[in-house]
C-alpha positions as CSV (number, residue, x, y, z in Angstrom):
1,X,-1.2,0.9,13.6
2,X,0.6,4.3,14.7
3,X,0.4,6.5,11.7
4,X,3.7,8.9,12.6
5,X,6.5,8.1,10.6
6,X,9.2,6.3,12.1
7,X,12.2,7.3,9.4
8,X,13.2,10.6,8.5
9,X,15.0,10.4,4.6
10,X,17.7,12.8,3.3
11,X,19.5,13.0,0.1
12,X,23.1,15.0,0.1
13,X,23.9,14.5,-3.8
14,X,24.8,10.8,-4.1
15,X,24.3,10.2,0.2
16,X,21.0,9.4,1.4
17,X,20.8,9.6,5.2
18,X,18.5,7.7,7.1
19,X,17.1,8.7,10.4
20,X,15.3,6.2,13.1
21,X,13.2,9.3,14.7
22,X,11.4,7.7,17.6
23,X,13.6,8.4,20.3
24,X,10.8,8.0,22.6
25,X,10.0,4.5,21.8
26,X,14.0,3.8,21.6
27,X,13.5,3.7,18.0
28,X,12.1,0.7,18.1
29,X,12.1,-1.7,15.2
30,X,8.2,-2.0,14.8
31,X,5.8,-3.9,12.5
32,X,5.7,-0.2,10.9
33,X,9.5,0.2,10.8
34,X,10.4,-3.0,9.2
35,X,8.1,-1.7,6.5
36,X,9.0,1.6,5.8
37,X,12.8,0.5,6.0
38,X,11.8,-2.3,3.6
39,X,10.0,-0.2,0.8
40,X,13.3,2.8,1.1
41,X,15.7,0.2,1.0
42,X,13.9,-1.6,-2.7
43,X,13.6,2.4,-3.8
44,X,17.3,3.2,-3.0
45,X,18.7,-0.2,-4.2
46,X,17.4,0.5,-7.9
47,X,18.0,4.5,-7.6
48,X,21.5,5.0,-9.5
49,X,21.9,8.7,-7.6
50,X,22.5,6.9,-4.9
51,X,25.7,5.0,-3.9
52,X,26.1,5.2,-0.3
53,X,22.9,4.8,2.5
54,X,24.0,6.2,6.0
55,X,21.3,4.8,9.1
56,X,21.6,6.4,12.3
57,X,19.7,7.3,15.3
58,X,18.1,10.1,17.2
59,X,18.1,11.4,20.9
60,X,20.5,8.6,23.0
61,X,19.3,5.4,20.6
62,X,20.5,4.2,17.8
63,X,17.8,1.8,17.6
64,X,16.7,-0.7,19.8
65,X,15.3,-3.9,19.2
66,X,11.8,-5.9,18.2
67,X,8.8,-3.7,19.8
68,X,8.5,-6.0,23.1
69,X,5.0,-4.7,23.3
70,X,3.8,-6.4,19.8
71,X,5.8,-9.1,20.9
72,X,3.6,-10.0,24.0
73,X,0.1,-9.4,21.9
74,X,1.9,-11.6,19.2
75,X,0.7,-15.9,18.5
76,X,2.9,-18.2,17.1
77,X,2.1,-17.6,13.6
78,X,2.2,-14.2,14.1
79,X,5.8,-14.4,15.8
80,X,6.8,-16.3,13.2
81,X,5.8,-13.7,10.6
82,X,7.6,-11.1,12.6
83,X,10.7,-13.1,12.8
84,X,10.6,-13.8,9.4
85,X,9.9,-10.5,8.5
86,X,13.4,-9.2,10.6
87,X,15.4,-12.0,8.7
88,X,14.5,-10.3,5.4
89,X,15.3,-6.5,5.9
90,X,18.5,-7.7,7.7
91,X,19.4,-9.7,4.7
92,X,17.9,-7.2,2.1
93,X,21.2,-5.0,3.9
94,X,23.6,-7.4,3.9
95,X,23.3,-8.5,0.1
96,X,22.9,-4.7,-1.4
97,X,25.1,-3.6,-3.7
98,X,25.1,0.0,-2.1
99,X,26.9,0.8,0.5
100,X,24.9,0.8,4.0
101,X,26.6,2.5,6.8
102,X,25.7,2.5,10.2
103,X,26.0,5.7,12.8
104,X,25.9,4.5,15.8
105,X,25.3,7.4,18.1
106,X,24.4,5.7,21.2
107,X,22.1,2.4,22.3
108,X,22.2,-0.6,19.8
109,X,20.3,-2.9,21.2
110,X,18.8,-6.7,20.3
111,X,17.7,-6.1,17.1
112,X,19.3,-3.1,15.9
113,X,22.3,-4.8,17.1
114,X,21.5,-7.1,14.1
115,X,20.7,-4.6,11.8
116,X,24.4,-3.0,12.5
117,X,25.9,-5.9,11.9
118,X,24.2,-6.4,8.6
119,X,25.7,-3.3,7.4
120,X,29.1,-3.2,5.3
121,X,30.6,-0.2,7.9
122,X,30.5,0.8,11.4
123,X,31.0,4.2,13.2
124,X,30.0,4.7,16.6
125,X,30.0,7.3,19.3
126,X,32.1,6.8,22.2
127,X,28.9,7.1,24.2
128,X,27.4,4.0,21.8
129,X,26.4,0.6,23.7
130,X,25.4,-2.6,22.4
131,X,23.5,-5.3,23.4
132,X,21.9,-8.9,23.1
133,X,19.2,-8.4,25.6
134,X,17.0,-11.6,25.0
135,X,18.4,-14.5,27.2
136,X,17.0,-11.3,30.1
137,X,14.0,-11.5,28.6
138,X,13.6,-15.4,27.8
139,X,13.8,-14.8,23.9
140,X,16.9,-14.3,21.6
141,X,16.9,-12.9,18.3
142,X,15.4,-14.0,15.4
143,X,16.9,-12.0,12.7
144,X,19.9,-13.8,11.7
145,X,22.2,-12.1,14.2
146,X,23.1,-15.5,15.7
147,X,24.6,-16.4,12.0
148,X,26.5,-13.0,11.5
149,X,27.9,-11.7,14.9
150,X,30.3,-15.0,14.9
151,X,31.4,-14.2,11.8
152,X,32.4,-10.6,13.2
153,X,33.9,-10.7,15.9
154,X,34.4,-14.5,16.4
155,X,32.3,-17.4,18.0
156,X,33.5,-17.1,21.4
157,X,32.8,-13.4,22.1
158,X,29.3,-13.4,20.2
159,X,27.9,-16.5,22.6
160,X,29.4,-14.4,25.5
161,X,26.5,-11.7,24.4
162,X,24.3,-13.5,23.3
163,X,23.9,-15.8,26.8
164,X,25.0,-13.2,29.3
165,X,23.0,-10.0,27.9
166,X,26.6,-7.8,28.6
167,X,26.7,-4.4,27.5
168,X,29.4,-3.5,25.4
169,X,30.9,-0.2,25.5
170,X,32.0,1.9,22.2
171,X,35.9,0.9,23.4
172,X,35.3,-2.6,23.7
173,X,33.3,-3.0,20.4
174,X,36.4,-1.5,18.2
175,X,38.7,-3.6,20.2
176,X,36.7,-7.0,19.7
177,X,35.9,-5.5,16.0
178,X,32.0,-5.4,16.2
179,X,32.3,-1.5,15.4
180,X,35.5,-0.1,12.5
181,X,35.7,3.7,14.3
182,X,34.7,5.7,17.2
183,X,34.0,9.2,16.3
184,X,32.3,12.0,18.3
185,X,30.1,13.2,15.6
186,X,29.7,9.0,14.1
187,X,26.8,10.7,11.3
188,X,29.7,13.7,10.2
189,X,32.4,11.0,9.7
190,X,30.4,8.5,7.8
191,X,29.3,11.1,5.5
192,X,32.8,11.9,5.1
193,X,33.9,8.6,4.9
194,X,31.2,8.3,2.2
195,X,32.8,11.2,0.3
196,X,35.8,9.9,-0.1
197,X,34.8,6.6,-1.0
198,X,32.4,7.8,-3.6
199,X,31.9,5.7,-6.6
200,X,32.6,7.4,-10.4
Protein backbone atom coordinates (compact mmCIF):
# COMPACT_ATOMS: atom_id res chain seq x y z
CA UNK A 1 0.00 0.00 0.00
CA UNK A 2 1.28 3.60 -0.90
CA UNK A 3 2.55 5.01 2.33
CA UNK A 4 2.12 9.05 1.28
CA UNK A 5 -0.70 10.53 2.92
CA UNK A 6 -3.60 11.17 0.98
CA UNK A 7 -5.47 14.04 3.43
CA UNK A 8 -3.90 17.02 4.55
CA UNK A 9 -5.89 18.23 8.14
CA UNK A 10 -6.25 21.83 9.41
CA UNK A 11 -7.85 23.28 12.43
CA UNK A 12 -8.91 27.22 12.29
CA UNK A 13 -10.46 27.42 15.98
CA UNK A 14 -13.70 25.46 15.73
CA UNK A 15 -13.20 24.72 11.52
CA UNK A 16 -11.29 21.81 10.57
CA UNK A 17 -10.42 21.80 6.88
CA UNK A 18 -9.84 18.79 5.03
CA UNK A 19 -7.66 18.53 2.02
CA UNK A 20 -7.73 15.45 -0.74
CA UNK A 21 -3.90 16.07 -1.70
CA UNK A 22 -3.33 13.72 -4.59
CA UNK A 23 -3.97 15.82 -7.39
CA UNK A 24 -1.98 13.53 -9.43
CA UNK A 25 -4.02 10.50 -8.96
CA UNK A 26 -7.29 12.80 -9.25
CA UNK A 27 -7.52 12.45 -5.66
CA UNK A 28 -8.62 9.31 -5.90
CA UNK A 29 -10.82 7.61 -3.30
CA UNK A 30 -8.44 4.63 -2.48
CA UNK A 31 -8.39 1.64 -0.13
CA UNK A 32 -5.98 4.11 1.78
CA UNK A 33 -8.31 7.08 1.53
CA UNK A 34 -11.42 5.50 2.71
CA UNK A 35 -9.33 4.83 5.73
CA UNK A 36 -7.75 7.77 6.67
CA UNK A 37 -11.12 9.73 5.95
CA UNK A 38 -12.81 7.03 8.11
CA UNK A 39 -10.50 7.20 11.29
CA UNK A 40 -10.61 11.63 10.99
CA UNK A 41 -14.07 11.54 10.60
CA UNK A 42 -14.67 9.05 14.19
CA UNK A 43 -11.84 11.57 15.81
CA UNK A 44 -13.74 14.85 14.64
CA UNK A 45 -17.26 13.47 15.35
CA UNK A 46 -16.47 13.00 19.23
CA UNK A 47 -13.98 16.19 19.24
CA UNK A 48 -16.31 19.05 20.86
CA UNK A 49 -13.73 22.00 19.30
CA UNK A 50 -15.02 21.14 16.36
CA UNK A 51 -18.40 22.09 14.85
CA UNK A 52 -18.01 22.53 11.25
CA UNK A 53 -15.67 19.86 8.84
CA UNK A 54 -14.91 21.63 5.36
CA UNK A 55 -13.57 18.78 2.48
CA UNK A 56 -12.14 20.09 -0.62
CA UNK A 57 -9.74 19.32 -3.26
CA UNK A 58 -6.36 20.13 -4.67
CA UNK A 59 -4.90 21.05 -8.18
CA UNK A 60 -8.23 20.83 -10.84
CA UNK A 61 -10.01 17.71 -8.59
CA UNK A 62 -12.08 17.78 -6.13
CA UNK A 63 -11.89 14.12 -5.93
CA UNK A 64 -12.60 11.59 -8.24
CA UNK A 65 -13.97 8.33 -7.83
CA UNK A 66 -13.17 4.46 -6.64
CA UNK A 67 -9.28 3.85 -7.73
CA UNK A 68 -10.19 2.01 -11.18
CA UNK A 69 -6.78 0.40 -10.87
CA UNK A 70 -7.64 -1.57 -7.46
CA UNK A 71 -10.77 -2.08 -9.02
CA UNK A 72 -9.45 -4.23 -12.01
CA UNK A 73 -6.87 -6.35 -9.43
CA UNK A 74 -10.15 -6.63 -7.21
CA UNK A 75 -12.42 -10.46 -6.88
CA UNK A 76 -15.83 -10.52 -5.96
CA UNK A 77 -15.34 -10.62 -2.29
CA UNK A 78 -12.92 -8.23 -2.43
CA UNK A 79 -15.31 -5.82 -4.51
CA UNK A 80 -17.72 -6.35 -2.27
CA UNK A 81 -15.58 -5.24 0.64
CA UNK A 82 -14.69 -2.16 -1.27
CA UNK A 83 -18.27 -1.37 -1.99
CA UNK A 84 -19.17 -1.91 1.36
CA UNK A 85 -16.50 -0.10 2.64
CA UNK A 86 -17.70 3.24 0.34
CA UNK A 87 -21.31 2.80 1.67
CA UNK A 88 -20.06 3.35 5.22
CA UNK A 89 -17.82 6.54 5.03
CA UNK A 90 -20.66 8.01 2.79
CA UNK A 91 -23.11 7.29 5.42
CA UNK A 92 -20.73 7.95 8.50
CA UNK A 93 -21.12 11.82 6.56
CA UNK A 94 -24.49 11.84 6.04
CA UNK A 95 -25.59 10.87 9.69
CA UNK A 96 -22.96 13.26 11.61
CA UNK A 97 -24.02 15.66 13.81
CA UNK A 98 -21.23 18.09 12.60
CA UNK A 99 -21.52 19.94 9.97
CA UNK A 100 -19.59 18.51 6.70
CA UNK A 101 -19.15 20.98 3.89
CA UNK A 102 -17.99 20.27 0.69
CA UNK A 103 -15.63 22.71 -1.64
CA UNK A 104 -15.90 21.84 -4.70
CA UNK A 105 -13.11 23.41 -6.60
CA UNK A 106 -13.22 21.57 -9.74
CA UNK A 107 -13.74 17.61 -10.92
CA UNK A 108 -16.37 15.60 -8.81
CA UNK A 109 -16.38 12.64 -10.26
CA UNK A 110 -18.23 8.91 -9.59
CA UNK A 111 -17.50 8.50 -6.25
CA UNK A 112 -16.70 11.74 -4.95
CA UNK A 113 -19.78 12.74 -6.58
CA UNK A 114 -21.25 10.54 -3.76
CA UNK A 115 -19.39 11.73 -1.19
CA UNK A 116 -20.66 15.53 -2.06
CA UNK A 117 -23.83 14.56 -1.98
CA UNK A 118 -23.52 12.92 1.46
CA UNK A 119 -22.58 16.23 2.76
CA UNK A 120 -25.09 18.71 4.51
CA UNK A 121 -23.68 21.88 2.07
CA UNK A 122 -22.42 22.54 -1.20
CA UNK A 123 -20.03 25.26 -2.68
CA UNK A 124 -18.48 24.82 -5.94
CA UNK A 125 -16.21 26.71 -8.25
CA UNK A 126 -17.58 27.86 -11.43
CA UNK A 127 -14.87 25.73 -13.08
CA UNK A 128 -16.39 22.57 -10.80
CA UNK A 129 -17.82 19.39 -13.01
CA UNK A 130 -19.58 16.48 -11.94
CA UNK A 131 -20.04 13.24 -13.03
CA UNK A 132 -21.51 9.58 -12.89
CA UNK A 133 -18.85 8.01 -15.08
CA UNK A 134 -19.68 4.19 -14.51
CA UNK A 135 -22.38 3.11 -17.20
CA UNK A 136 -18.70 4.40 -19.54
CA UNK A 137 -17.03 2.04 -17.75
CA UNK A 138 -19.63 -0.92 -17.38
CA UNK A 139 -19.91 -0.36 -13.51
CA UNK A 140 -22.06 2.22 -11.52
CA UNK A 141 -21.53 3.21 -8.07
CA UNK A 142 -21.75 1.35 -5.14
CA UNK A 143 -21.79 3.87 -2.43
CA UNK A 144 -25.29 4.68 -1.95
CA UNK A 145 -25.30 7.58 -4.45
CA UNK A 146 -28.09 5.77 -6.44
CA UNK A 147 -30.26 6.24 -3.04
CA UNK A 148 -29.33 9.93 -2.39
CA UNK A 149 -28.87 11.92 -5.77
CA UNK A 150 -32.86 11.28 -6.33
CA UNK A 151 -33.50 12.66 -3.33
CA UNK A 152 -31.42 15.85 -4.44
CA UNK A 153 -32.16 16.93 -7.29
CA UNK A 154 -35.13 14.60 -8.23
CA UNK A 155 -35.40 11.03 -9.93
CA UNK A 156 -35.54 12.09 -13.37
CA UNK A 157 -32.36 14.22 -13.55
CA UNK A 158 -30.25 11.65 -11.33
CA UNK A 159 -31.11 8.52 -13.86
CA UNK A 160 -30.23 11.08 -16.67
CA UNK A 161 -26.44 10.84 -15.04
CA UNK A 162 -26.34 8.00 -13.90
CA UNK A 163 -27.17 6.11 -17.47
CA UNK A 164 -25.74 8.72 -19.83
CA UNK A 165 -22.33 9.54 -17.93
CA UNK A 166 -23.11 13.65 -18.71
CA UNK A 167 -20.98 16.18 -17.26
CA UNK A 168 -22.52 18.65 -15.38
CA UNK A 169 -21.24 22.13 -15.34
CA UNK A 170 -21.06 24.34 -11.97
CA UNK A 171 -24.23 26.41 -13.67
CA UNK A 172 -26.26 23.56 -14.25
CA UNK A 173 -25.64 21.88 -10.86
CA UNK A 174 -27.00 25.10 -8.80
CA UNK A 175 -29.82 25.24 -11.31
CA UNK A 176 -30.91 21.43 -10.89
CA UNK A 177 -29.90 21.92 -7.01
CA UNK A 178 -27.01 19.21 -6.78
CA UNK A 179 -24.64 22.16 -5.62
CA UNK A 180 -26.30 25.43 -2.92
CA UNK A 181 -23.53 28.26 -4.39
CA UNK A 182 -20.93 28.91 -6.89
CA UNK A 183 -18.12 30.85 -5.58
CA UNK A 184 -14.71 31.63 -7.04
CA UNK A 185 -12.79 30.92 -4.01
CA UNK A 186 -15.58 27.70 -2.93
CA UNK A 187 -12.83 26.80 0.32
CA UNK A 188 -12.93 30.98 1.46
CA UNK A 189 -16.81 31.01 1.31
CA UNK A 190 -17.43 27.86 3.16
CA UNK A 191 -15.20 28.86 5.87
CA UNK A 192 -17.09 31.90 5.97
CA UNK A 193 -20.24 30.43 5.61
CA UNK A 194 -18.96 28.24 8.58
CA UNK A 195 -18.33 31.49 10.63
CA UNK A 196 -21.36 32.73 10.51
CA UNK A 197 -23.20 29.66 11.16
CA UNK A 198 -21.04 28.79 14.10
CA UNK A 199 -22.62 27.03 16.97
CA UNK A 200 -22.48 28.72 20.84
Amino acid sequence: MNSEKSLDVQNVEKICIVHFIRPEIKNSLSIQTLRELKKLLLTLESDANIERIIVTGSGDTFASGANLKEIAATNADKAREFALRGQDLIQQIYRSKKLIMAAINGYCFGGALDFAVACKKRIASPKAVFCHPGVSLGIITGWGGTQMLPRLIGQAKALELFLTAKRVDANEALQIGLIDEIAENPLESAVNFAELTELS
